[in-house]
KOLVEXDO-668843 format. One record per residue (C-alpha): z negated, y negated, x negated; residue in three letters. Coordinates in steps of 0.02 Angstrom, whole numbers, always signed. Example, Ala and Ser with C-alpha at 12.3 -4.5 7.8 and 13.67 -1.06 7.14 Angstrom:
BEGIN
PT       z       y       x  loke
PT    -390    +225    -615   ALA
PT    -357     +53    -684   SER
This chain:
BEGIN
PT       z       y       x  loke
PT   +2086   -1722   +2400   UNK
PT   +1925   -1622   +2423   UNK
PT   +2020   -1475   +2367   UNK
PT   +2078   -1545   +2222   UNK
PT   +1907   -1644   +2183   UNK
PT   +1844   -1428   +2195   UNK
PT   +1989   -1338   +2095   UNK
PT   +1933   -1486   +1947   UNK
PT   +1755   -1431   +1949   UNK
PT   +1789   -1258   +1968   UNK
PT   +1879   -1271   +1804   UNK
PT   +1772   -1381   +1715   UNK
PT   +1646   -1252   +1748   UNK
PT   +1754   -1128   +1694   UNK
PT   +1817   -1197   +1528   UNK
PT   +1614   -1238   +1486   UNK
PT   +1545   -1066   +1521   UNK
PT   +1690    -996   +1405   UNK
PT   +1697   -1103   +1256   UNK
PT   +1556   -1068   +1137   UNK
PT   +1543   -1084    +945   UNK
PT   +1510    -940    +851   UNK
PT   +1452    -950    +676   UNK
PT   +1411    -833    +536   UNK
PT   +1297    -882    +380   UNK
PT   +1404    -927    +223   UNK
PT   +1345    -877     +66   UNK
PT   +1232   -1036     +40   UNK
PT   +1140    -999    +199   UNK
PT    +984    -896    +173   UNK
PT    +977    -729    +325   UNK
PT    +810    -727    +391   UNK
PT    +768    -548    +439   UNK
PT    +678    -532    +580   UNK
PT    +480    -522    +555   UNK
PT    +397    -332    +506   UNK
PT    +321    -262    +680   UNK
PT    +140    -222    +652   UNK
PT    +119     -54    +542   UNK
PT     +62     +86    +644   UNK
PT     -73    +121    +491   UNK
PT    -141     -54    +544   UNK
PT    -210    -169    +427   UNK
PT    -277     -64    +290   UNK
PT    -238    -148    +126   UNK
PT    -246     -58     -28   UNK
PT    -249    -203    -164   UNK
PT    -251    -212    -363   UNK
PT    -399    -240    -473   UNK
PT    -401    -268    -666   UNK
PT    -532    -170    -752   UNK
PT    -613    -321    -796   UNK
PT    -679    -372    -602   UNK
PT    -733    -209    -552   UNK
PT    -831    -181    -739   UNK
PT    -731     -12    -771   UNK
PT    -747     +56    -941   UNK
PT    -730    +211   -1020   UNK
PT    -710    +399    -960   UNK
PT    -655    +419    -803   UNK
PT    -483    +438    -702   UNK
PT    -379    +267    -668   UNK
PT    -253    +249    -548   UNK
PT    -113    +134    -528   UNK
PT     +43    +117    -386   UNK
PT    +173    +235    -417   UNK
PT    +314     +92    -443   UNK
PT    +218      -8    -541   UNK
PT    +299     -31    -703   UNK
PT    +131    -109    -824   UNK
PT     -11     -17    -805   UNK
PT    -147    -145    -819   UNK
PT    -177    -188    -621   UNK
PT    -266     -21    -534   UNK
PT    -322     +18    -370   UNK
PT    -447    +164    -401   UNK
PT    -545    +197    -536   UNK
PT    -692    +336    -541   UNK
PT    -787    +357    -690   UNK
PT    -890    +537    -728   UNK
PT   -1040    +499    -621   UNK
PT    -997    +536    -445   UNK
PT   -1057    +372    -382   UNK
PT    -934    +275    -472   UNK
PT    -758    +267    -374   UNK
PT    -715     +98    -351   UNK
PT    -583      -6    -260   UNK
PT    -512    -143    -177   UNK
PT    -490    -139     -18   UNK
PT    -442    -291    +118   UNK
PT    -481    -405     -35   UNK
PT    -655    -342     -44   UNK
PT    -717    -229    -199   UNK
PT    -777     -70    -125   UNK
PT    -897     +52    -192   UNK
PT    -871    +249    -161   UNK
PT    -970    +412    -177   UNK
PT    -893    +573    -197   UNK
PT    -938    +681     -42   UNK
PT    -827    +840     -87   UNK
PT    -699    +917    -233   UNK
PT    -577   +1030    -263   UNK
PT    -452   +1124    -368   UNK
PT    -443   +1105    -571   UNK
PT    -593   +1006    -651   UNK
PT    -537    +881    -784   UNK
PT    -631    +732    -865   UNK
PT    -770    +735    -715   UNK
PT    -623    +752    -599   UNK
PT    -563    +858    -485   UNK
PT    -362    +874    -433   UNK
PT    -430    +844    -229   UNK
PT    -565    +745    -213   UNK
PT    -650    +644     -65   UNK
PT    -763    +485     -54   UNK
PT    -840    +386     +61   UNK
PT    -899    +195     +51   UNK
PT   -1080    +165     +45   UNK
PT   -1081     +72    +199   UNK
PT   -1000    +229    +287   UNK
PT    -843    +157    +362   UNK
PT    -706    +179    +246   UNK
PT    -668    +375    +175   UNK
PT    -544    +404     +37   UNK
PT    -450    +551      -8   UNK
PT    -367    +578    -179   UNK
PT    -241    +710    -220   UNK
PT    -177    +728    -397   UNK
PT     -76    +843    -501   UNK
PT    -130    +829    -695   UNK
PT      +9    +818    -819   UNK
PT     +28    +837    -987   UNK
PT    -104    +767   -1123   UNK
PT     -61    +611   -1192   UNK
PT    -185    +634   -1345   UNK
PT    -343    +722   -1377   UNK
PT    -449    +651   -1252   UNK
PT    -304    +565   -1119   UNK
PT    -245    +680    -982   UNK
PT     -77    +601    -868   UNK
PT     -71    +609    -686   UNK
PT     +84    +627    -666   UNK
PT     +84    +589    -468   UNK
PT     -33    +588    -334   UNK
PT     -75    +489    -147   UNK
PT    -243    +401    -119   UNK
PT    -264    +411     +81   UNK
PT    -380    +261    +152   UNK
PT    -458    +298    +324   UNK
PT    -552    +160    +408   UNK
PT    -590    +112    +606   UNK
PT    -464    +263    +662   UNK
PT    -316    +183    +542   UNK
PT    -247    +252    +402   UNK
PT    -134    +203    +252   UNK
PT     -72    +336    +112   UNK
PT     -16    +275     -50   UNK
PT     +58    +359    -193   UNK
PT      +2    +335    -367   UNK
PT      +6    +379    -551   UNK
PT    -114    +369    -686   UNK
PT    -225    +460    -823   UNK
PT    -396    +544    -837   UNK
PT    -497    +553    -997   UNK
PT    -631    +470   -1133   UNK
């Protein structure tokens, strides 16, 4: 009997460890990928700005994310003087000054150009390559990167824009 009573648990066990339900999503039920690991660039946000709430007007160079399709959201704008690069950064407007420059002058621009915040703890560097006029005064950039250092991270983003009066 006490063999038997053992040879019944034995397979009970048996038959419970083996038997599991396996299901796959249908169609109707949403995947849920797995959440992003942190980005080794760390928290830098590079964020869009209408001209508008940063008070951007006239000649200058404005910059906007490469895949954006309308071009009326920006995230760096820098008029002639060389105090005037703005953007948004971490949800904060941030004011730049332009520390050094390089390669073809255009509009008050320069092709490589470098900033840092007026607080000190954020540096930007923008690298452009000019395209074709648009018009008269309107210069294309026809692709570029805007590279955000801050606290030891870093973020690079590529962009697209126009220079001009």
């Amino acid at each position: 009997m006490k063999t038997l009573l053992s040879l019944s648990l034995v397979a009970t066990f048996l038959v419970g460890c083996t038997a599991q339900t396996v299901t796959s999503p249908t169609p109707s039920e949403p995947v849920t990928p797995p959440a992003a690991s942190p980005s080794p660039t760390g928290n830098i946000q590079v964020e869009e700005f209408t001209l508008d709430e940063v008070g951007a007007r006239g000649c200058g160079m404005y910059l906007w994310k490469a895949d954006r399709k309308s071009k009326d959201r920006f995230v760096f704008f820098k008029g002639l003087n060389p105090d005037s690069m703005t953007m948004r950064i971490n949800g904060q407007i941030v004011k730049f000054t332009r520390t050094a420059g390089t390669g073809d002058e255009f509009y008050g621009q320069q092709t490589s150009q470098t900033f840092r915040s007026e607080d000190g703890s954020t540096s930007v560097v923008v690298e452009v390559v000019r395209g074709a006029k648009q018009d008269a005064e309107v210069m294309a950039i026809d692709q570029g990167t805007i590279r955000v250092s801050k606290n030891g991270q870093e973020v690079t983003t590529p962009v697209v824009g126009n220079a001009g009066c």
